[in-house]
N, C-alpha and C positions, 0 to 999 in steps of 0.2 A: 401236796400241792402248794405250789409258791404263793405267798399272801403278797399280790401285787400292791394293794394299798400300803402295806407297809414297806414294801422297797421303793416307791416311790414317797415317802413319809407324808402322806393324805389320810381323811380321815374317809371311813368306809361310806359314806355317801355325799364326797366331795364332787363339789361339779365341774363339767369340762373344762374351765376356767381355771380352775384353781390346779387338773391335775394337770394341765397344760405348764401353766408356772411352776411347779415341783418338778415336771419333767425338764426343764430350762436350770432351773437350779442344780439338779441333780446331774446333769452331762455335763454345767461348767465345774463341776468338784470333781467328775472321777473322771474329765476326759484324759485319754491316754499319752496327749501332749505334758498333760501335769503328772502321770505316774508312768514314766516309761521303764520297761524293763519289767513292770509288777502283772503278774497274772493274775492278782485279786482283783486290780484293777479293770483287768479288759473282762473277768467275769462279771464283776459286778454296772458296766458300763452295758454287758451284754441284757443283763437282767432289767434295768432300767429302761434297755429299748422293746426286751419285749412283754413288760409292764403297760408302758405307754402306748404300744400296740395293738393292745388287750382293752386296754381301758377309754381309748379316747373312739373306740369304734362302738357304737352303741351294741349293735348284733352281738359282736365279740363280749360287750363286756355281759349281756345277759346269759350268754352260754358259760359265760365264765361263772355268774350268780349262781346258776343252776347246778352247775358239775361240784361246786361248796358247798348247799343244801344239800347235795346226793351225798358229798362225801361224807358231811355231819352225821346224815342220818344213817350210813353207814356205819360208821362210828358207836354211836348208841346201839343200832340193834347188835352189834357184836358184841356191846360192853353188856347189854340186857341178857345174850345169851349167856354169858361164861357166868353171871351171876348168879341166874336163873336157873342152871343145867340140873341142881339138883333137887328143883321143886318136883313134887312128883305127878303135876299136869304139864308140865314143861312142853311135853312129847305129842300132846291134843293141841294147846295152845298155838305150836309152831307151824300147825295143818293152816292156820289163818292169817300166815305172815302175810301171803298175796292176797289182797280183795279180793281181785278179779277168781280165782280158787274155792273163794267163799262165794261169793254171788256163784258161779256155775253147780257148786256143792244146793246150794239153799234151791234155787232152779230145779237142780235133779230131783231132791226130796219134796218139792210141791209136785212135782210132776206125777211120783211115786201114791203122792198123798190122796190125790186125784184121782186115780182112778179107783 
């Protein structure tokens, strides 16, 4: 996933002010009147626009927070598994990746316990 804040060079909790101005700055350096002919150019003009697209839309940019937290912690639990693959509860431990799997599990066995 593209790090908007850094293609726009803002810091990660810069405000619409600021990314507004980095967005002004950054279209008068790569616009395609000063690099014609350059395809780095019209990518990186392209990126820039839809940085600024992303970020200066409040909704957009908290979907955007959201799909980085997901990705992060995506991230970790794979780097947890390849670590972890030859502990040898690995295989019980992974039955409670999902909450929601556990609560339904814990539920069953009160239920069981119950009668």
């Amino acid at each position: 996933m593209k790090d908007y804040y850094a293609i726009l060079g803002v810091k990660k909790g810069a405000s619409l002010k600021e990314i507004k101005k980095a967005y002004k700055e950054m279209v008068k350096r790569w616009h395609p009147d000063f690099h014609p002919n350059d395809p780095d150019g019209l990518k990186q003009i392209k990126d820039i626009n839809e940085a600024y697209e992303v970020l200066a839309n409040s909704k957009k940019r908290q979907s955007y927070h959201k799909r980085v937290r997901e990705d992060e912690m995506d991230y970790y639990r794979r780097m947890a598994y390849t670590i972890h693959e030859e502990h040898p509860f690995f295989a019980y431990f992974l039955r409670f990746r999902d909450r929601s799997g556990m609560e339904e599990r814990m539920e069953k066995n009160s239920k069981k316990n119950k009668r």
